[in-house]
C-alpha positions as CSV (number, residue, x, y, z in Angstrom):
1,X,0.0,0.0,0.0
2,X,1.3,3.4,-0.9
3,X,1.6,6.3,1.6
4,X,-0.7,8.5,-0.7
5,X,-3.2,6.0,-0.4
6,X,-3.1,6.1,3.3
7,X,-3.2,9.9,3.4
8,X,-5.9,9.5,1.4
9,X,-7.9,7.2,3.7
10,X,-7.5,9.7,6.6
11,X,-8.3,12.6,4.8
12,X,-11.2,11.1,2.9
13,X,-12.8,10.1,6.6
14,X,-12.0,13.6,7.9
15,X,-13.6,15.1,5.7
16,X,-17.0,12.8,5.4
17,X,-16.8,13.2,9.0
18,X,-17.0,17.2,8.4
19,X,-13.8,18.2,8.6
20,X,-13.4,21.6,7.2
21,X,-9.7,20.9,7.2
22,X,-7.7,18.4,7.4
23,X,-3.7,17.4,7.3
24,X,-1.8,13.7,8.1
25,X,1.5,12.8,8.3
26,X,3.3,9.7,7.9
27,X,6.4,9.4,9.6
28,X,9.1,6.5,9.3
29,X,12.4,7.0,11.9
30,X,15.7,5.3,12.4
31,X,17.7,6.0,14.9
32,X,21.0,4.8,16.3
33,X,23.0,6.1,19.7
34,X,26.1,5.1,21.0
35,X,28.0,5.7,24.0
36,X,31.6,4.8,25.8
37,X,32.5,5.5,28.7
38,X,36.3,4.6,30.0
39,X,36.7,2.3,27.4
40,X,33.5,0.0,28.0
41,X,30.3,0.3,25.7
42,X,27.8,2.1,28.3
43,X,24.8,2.7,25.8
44,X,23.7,1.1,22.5
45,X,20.4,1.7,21.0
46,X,19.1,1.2,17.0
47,X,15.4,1.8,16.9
48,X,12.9,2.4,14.6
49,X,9.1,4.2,14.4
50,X,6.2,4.0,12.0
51,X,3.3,5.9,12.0
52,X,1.0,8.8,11.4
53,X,-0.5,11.6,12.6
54,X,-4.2,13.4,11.5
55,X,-4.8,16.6,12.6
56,X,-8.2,18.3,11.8
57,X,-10.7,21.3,12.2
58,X,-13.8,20.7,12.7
59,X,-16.9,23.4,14.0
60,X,-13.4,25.7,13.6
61,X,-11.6,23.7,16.3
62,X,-8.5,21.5,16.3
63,X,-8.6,17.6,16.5
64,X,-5.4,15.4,16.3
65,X,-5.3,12.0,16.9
66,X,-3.0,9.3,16.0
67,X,-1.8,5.4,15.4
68,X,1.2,3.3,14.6
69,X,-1.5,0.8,12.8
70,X,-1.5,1.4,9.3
71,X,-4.1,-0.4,8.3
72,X,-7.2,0.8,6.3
73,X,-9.7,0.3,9.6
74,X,-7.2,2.0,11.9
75,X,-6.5,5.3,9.6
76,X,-10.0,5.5,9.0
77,X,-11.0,5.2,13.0
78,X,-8.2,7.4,13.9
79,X,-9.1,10.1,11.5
80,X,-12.8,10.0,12.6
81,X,-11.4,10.2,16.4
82,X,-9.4,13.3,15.3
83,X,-13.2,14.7,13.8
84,X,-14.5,13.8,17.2
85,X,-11.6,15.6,19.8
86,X,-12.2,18.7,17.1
87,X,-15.9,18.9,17.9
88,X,-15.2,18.4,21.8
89,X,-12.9,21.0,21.9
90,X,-14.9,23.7,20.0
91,X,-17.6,23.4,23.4
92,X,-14.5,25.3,24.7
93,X,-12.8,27.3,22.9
94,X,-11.6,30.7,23.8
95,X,-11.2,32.5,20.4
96,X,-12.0,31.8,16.7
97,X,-9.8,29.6,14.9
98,X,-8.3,32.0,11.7
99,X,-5.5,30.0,9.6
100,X,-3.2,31.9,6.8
101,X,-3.9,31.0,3.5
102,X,-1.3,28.9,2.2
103,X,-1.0,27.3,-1.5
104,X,-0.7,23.6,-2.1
105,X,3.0,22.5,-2.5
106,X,4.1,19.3,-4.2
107,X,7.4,18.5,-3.8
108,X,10.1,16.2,-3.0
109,X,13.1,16.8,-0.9
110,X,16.6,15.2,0.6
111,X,19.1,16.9,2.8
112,X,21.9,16.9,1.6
113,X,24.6,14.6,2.6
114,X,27.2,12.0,1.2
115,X,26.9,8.9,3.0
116,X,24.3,7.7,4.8
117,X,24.9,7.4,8.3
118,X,23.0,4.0,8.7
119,X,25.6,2.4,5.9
120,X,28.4,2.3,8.4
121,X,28.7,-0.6,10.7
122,X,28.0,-0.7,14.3
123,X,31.7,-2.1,14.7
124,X,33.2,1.1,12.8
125,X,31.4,3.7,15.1
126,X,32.7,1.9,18.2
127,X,36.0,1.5,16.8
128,X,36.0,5.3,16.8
129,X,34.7,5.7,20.2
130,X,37.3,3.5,21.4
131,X,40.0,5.1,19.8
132,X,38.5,8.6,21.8
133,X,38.5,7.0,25.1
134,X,42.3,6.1,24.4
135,X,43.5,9.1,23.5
136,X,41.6,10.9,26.4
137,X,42.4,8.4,29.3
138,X,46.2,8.5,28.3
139,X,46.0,12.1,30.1
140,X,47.1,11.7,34.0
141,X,44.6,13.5,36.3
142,X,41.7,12.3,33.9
143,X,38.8,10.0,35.6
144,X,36.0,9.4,33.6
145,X,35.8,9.6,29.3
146,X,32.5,9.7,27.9
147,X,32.0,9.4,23.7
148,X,28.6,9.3,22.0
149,X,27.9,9.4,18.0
150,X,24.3,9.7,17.6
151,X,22.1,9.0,13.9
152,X,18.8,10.2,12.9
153,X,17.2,9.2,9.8
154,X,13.4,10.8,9.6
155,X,11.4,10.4,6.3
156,X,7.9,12.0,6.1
157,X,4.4,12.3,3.9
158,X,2.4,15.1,4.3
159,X,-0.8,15.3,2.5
160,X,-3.6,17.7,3.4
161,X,-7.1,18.6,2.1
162,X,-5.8,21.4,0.3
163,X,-4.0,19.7,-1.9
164,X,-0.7,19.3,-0.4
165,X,1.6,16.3,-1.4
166,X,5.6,16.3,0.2
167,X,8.0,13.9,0.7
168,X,11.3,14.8,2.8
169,X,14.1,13.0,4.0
170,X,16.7,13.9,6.4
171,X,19.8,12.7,7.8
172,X,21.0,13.9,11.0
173,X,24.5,13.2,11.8
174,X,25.7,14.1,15.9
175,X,29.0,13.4,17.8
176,X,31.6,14.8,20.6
177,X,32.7,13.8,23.9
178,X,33.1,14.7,27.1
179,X,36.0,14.4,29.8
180,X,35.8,14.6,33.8
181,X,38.8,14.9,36.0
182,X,38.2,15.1,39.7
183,X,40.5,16.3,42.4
184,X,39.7,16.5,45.9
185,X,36.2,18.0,46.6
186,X,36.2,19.5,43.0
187,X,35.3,17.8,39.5
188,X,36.4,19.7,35.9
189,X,34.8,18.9,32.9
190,X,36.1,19.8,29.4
191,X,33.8,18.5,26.4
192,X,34.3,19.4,22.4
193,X,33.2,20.2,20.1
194,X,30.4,21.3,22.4
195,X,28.9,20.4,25.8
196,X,25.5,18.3,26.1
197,X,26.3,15.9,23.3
198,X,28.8,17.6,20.6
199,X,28.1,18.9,17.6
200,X,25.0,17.9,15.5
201,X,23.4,18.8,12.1
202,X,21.9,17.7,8.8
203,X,24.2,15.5,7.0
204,X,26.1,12.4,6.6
205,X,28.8,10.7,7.9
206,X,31.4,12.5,6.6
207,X,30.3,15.2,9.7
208,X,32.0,12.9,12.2
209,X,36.2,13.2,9.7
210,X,35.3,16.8,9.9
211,X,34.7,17.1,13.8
212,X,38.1,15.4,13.9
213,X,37.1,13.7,17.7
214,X,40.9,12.0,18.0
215,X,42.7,14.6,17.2
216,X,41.2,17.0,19.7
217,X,41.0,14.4,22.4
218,X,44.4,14.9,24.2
219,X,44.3,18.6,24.2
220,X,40.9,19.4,24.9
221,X,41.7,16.1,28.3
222,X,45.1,18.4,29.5
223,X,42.7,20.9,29.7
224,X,40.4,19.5,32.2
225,X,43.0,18.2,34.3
226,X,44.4,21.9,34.2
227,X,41.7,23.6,35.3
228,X,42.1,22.4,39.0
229,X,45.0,24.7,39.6
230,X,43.3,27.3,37.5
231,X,42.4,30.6,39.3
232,X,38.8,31.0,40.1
233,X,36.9,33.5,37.8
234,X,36.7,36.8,39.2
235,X,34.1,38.5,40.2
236,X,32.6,42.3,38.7
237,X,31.8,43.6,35.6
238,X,34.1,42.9,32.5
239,X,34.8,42.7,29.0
240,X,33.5,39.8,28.2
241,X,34.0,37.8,24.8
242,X,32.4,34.5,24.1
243,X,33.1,31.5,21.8
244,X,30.6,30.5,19.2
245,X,29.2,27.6,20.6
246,X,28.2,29.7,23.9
247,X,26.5,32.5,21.9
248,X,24.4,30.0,20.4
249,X,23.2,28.8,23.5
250,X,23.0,32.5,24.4
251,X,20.9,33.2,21.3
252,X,18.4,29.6,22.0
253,X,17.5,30.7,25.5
254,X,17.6,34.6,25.1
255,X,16.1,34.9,21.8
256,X,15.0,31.8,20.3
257,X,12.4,31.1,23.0
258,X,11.2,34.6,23.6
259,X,9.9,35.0,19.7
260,X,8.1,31.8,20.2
261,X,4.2,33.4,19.3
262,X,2.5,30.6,20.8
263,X,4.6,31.4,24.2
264,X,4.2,35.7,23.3
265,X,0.2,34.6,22.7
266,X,-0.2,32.6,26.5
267,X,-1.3,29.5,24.0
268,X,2.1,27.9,25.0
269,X,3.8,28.0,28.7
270,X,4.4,24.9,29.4
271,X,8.1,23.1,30.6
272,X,9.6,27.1,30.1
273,X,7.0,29.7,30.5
274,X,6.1,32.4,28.5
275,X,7.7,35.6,27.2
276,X,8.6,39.1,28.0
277,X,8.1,39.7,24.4
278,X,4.7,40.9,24.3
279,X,3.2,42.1,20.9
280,X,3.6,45.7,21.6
281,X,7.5,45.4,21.2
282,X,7.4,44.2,17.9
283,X,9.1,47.4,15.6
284,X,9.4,49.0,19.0
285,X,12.0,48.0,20.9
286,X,15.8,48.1,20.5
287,X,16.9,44.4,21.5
288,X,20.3,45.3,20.9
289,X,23.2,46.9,19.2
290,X,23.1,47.9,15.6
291,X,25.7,45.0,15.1
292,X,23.2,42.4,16.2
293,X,21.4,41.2,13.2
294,X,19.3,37.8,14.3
295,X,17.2,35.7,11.2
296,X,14.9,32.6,11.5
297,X,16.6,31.0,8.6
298,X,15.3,27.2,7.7
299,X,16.2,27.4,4.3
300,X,19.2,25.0,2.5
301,X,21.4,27.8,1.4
302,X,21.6,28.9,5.6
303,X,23.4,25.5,6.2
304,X,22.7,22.0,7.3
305,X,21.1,23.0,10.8
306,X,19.0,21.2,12.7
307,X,16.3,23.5,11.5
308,X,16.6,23.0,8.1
309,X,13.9,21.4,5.9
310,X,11.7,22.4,2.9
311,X,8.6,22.5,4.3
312,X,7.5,22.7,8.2
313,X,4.8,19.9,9.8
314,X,1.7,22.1,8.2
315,X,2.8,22.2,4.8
316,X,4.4,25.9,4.8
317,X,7.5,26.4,2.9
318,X,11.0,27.2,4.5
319,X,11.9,30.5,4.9
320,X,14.1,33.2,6.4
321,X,12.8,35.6,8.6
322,X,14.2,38.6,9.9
323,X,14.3,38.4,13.8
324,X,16.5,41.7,15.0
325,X,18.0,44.1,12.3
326,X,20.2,46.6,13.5
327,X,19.3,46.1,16.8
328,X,15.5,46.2,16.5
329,X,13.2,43.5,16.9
330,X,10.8,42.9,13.7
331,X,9.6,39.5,13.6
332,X,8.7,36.5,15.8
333,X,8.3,32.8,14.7
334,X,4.8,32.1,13.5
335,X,2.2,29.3,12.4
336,X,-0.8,29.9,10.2
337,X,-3.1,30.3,13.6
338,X,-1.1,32.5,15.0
339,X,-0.1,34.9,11.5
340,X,-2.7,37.3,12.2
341,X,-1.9,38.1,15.7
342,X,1.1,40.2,15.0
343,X,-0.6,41.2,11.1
344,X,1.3,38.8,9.2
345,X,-1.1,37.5,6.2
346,X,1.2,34.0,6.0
347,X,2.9,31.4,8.4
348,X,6.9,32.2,8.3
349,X,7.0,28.2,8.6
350,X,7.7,27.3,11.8
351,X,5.9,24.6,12.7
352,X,7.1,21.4,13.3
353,X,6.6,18.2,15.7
354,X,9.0,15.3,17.6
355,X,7.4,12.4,15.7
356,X,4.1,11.5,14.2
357,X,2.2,11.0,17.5
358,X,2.7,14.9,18.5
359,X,1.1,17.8,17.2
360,X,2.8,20.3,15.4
361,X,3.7,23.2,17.2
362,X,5.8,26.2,16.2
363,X,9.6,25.7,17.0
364,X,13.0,27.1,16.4
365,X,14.7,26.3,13.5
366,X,17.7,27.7,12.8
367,X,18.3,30.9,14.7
368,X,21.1,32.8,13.7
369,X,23.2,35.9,14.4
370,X,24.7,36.9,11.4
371,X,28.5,37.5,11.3
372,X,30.2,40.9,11.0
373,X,30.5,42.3,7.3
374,X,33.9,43.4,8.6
375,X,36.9,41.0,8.1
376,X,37.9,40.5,11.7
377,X,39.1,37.1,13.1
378,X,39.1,35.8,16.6
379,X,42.4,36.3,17.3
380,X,42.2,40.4,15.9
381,X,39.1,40.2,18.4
382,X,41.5,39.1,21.0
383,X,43.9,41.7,20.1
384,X,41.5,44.1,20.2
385,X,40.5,43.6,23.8
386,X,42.6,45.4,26.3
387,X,41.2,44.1,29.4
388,X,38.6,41.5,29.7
389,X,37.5,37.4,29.8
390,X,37.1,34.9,27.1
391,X,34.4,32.3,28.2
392,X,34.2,28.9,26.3
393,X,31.8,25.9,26.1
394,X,28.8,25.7,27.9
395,X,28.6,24.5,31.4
396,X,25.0,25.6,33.1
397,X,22.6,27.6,32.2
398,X,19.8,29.6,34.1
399,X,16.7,31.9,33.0
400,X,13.8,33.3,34.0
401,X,9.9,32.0,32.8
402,X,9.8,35.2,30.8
403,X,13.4,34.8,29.2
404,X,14.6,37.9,30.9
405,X,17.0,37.3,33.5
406,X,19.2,34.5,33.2
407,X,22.6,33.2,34.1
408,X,25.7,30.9,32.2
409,X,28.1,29.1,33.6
410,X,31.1,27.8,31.5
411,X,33.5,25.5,31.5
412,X,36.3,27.1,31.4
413,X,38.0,30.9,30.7
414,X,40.5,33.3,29.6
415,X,42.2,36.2,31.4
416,X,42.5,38.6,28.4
417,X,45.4,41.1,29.1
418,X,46.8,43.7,27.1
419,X,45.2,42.3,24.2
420,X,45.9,39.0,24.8
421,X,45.3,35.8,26.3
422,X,46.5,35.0,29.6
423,X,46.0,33.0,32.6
424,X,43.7,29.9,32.5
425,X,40.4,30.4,35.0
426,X,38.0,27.8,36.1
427,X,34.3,27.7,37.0
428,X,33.8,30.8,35.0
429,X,30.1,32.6,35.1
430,X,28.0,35.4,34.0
431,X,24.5,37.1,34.3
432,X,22.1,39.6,33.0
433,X,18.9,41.2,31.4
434,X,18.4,40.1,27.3
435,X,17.9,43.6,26.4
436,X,20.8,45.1,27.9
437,X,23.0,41.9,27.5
438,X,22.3,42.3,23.8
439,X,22.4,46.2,23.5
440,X,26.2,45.9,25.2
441,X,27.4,43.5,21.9
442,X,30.2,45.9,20.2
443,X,32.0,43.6,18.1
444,X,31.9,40.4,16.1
445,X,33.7,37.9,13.9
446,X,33.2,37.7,10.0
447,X,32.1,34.7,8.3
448,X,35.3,32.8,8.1
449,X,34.4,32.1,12.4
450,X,30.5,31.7,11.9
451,X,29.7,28.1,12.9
452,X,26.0,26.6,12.8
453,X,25.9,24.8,16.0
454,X,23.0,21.7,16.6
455,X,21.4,21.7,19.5
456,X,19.1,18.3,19.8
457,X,17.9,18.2,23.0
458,X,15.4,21.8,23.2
459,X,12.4,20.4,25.1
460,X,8.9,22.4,24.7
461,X,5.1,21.7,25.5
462,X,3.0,19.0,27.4
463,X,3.3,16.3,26.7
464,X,7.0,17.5,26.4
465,X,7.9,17.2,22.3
466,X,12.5,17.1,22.2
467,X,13.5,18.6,19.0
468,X,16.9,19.7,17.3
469,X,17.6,23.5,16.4
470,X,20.2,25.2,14.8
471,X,22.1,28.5,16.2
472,X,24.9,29.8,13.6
473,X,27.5,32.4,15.6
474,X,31.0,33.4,15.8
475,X,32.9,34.7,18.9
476,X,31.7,38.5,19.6
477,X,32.6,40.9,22.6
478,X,29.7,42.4,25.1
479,X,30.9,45.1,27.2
480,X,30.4,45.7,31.1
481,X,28.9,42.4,31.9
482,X,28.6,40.6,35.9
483,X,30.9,38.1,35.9
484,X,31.6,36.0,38.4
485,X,32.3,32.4,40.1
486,X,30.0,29.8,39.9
487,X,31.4,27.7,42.7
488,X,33.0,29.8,45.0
């Protein structure tokens, strides 16, 4: 049986049932995820997921229901149970349902990549954990290695009443490691290419030679053990400069979240609240400097992100939106239910789901500060810096239910002295308000240091849906920031 066939069947109840709407998606997963840790196999999983999900209106409410039973009998009596939660909800609704207008797309779509994760053997991803663990135990003062390469193949059908028809396929490709030495009352961690799982994005296998996990391993171990006769991190305000990696984080919980509609719109606050970005501030309020330049980019040419694809979960093509230009804040991410809110007459795309037994909802993709126009690289940055601190790779983070206030801790910093790097500090932190954090950016690095980081683990919603975003950055400097010790 085809999948259009299935769609079909869904749809074809939906709308008999009186549907006035009507979308399904068929999703079919593989996954893989493997772990070392001090040279034993602590975690090996290959699974796999087939299924679909029908969401409806019906008496201009939503419905969604959904089955892993792809027979004709279970399509059909899951699309007539979607028919059936749409006409229970509209006895309580709070508002009228409006959606976007949106034209039928057909297409048929493969991120791009050069092998296929799933065609290397279990024995040849181990064999490269292995040889990680090696190089990073051979350190002295080292106690526990951990080394993970995670695979992701998703491939979806989306049909809707409307005439929709898309195929996509996507690869997702993730690896890093992380290493632990502990001394007395006091553990260090060092992890690379970047904390919580390494680096992650849309493509093949050949992500893993370019990460270059061996190669790193020794240095990136010395440093851990070094950090226990680091100084500690002062504390006061500074210079502060931060790595790429930990501006991307800086950019998912400060920016990504806030522009959330759903979370602006009080439709969303579950697992991280709401937003201080109320609808008023859009086009009138200075978010930061007129270097920082923030876009919702899910399109190819933006890179192969975690929030990259063709189309999102409601049929809407991938686009990129402006976010913050020259410091002001123009656009937040939206759905076609939530377009008209903030007088936009089509979804920028956003929407998107963990698997085909969750509802879309809208979601990062990949949010992006764009590099300086400038040629400046980091060590010019460096150079340029009298006085200050370099902060690298994420350690703890910390913000408020609006995404105002908030705190990072890192893993481990830079004296920067006379323009240029000095003494090695440990358990390095800072704080302070998005607004003025952002509005106190006064340089950047040019392209040549932009990196599109993955981060797969961004959890939203009830029941909670885990889904991967991207964040491209380069280092960049932020003036009079509270620094301080994070374990004093």
């Amino acid at each position: 049986m085809s999948m259009k066939e299935i769609g079909a069947w869904a749809l074809d109840t939906a709308k008999s049932r009186g549907a006035t709407y009507g979308d399904a998606r068929i999703v079919d997963e593989r996954s893989r995820a493997l772990m070392t840790k001090n040279g034993k196999v602590a975690h090996a999983a290959d699974s796999e997921s087939l299924g679909i999900g029908i969401r409806v209106i019906a008496e201009n409410a939503w419905g969604f229901a959904a089955t892993d039973d792809l027979s004709r009998s279970s399509v059909e009596a899951t699309a007539a149970k979607a028919v059936s939660i749409a006409r229970a909800s509209a006895k309580v609704k709070a508002q009228e349902l409006r959606l976007a207008d949106e034209k039928p797309a057909v297409a048929d779509w493969t991120s791009p990549h050069q092998i296929d994760p799933f065609t290397t053997s279990l024995e040849q991803n181990l064999d490269l954990l292995m040889q990680v663990d090696a190089e990073l135990r051979k350190v002295d003062g080292v106690t526990l290695a951990e080394a993970n390469v995670n695979f992701r193949k998703c491939e979806q059908w989306f049909y809707s009443t409307e005439g929709s028809d898309i195929h996509q396929k996507r690869f997702i490709t993730g690896a890093g490691f992380d290493v632990y030495s502990f001394a007395g009352t006091e553990i260090q961690k060092r992890s690379y290419p970047n904390s919580f799982g390494g680096q992650y994005q849309n493509n093949g296998y050949e992500l893993i030679a370019e990460l270059d996990l061996v190669g790193n391993a020794g240095r990136i171990a010395e440093q851990a053990v070094a950090l226990h006769k680091a100084d500690q991190c002062p504390q006061g305000n500074f210079t502060l400069i931060l790595d790429s990696s930990q501006l991307g984080l800086q950019i998912h919980e400060s920016i990504g979240h806030p522009i959330e509609l759903d979370r602006v719109l009080g439709m969303e606050a579950n697992f991280a609240g709401t937003s201080f970005l109320t609808t008023e501030k859009l086009r009138n309020l200075k978010y930061g400097s007129d270097i920082v330049n923030v876009v919702a980019d899910a399109t190819q040419q933006h890179g192969p992100g975690l929030g990259t694809f063709a189309y999102d979960d409601e049929g809407v093509a991938a686009q990129c939106t402006p976010i913050i230009t020259k410091g002001e804040f123009i656009g937040y991410l939206t759905s076609r239910e939530t377009a008209h809110a903030v007088g936009d007459t089509r979804s920028n795309g956003t929407m998107r789901a963990e698997g085909w037994n969750r509802i879309p909802i809208i979601r990062m993709t990949n949010i992006s500060i764009l590099p300086g126009e400038k040629p400046l690289t980091f060590d010019q940055l460096i150079s340029n810096t009298d006085d200050g601190i370099f902060m690298q790779t994420n350690r703890s983070w910390s913000i408020d239910d609006k995404r105002y206030n908030f705190q990072f801790g890192c893993e481990i910093a830079w004296e920067i002295k006379g323009g240029k790097l000095g003494r090695m500090l440990k358990n390095p932190s800072y704080s302070g308000i998005t607004t003025e954090f952002w509005n106190s950016m006064d340089a950047i690095c040019s392209r040549d240091q932009w990196t599109l980081w993955g981060t797969p683990n961004c959890g939203k919603a009830q029941p909670m849906q885990t889904m991967g975003t991207g964040h491209g950055a380069a280092p960049a400097r932020f003036r009079n920031v509270k620094v301080g010790s994070a374990f004093r």
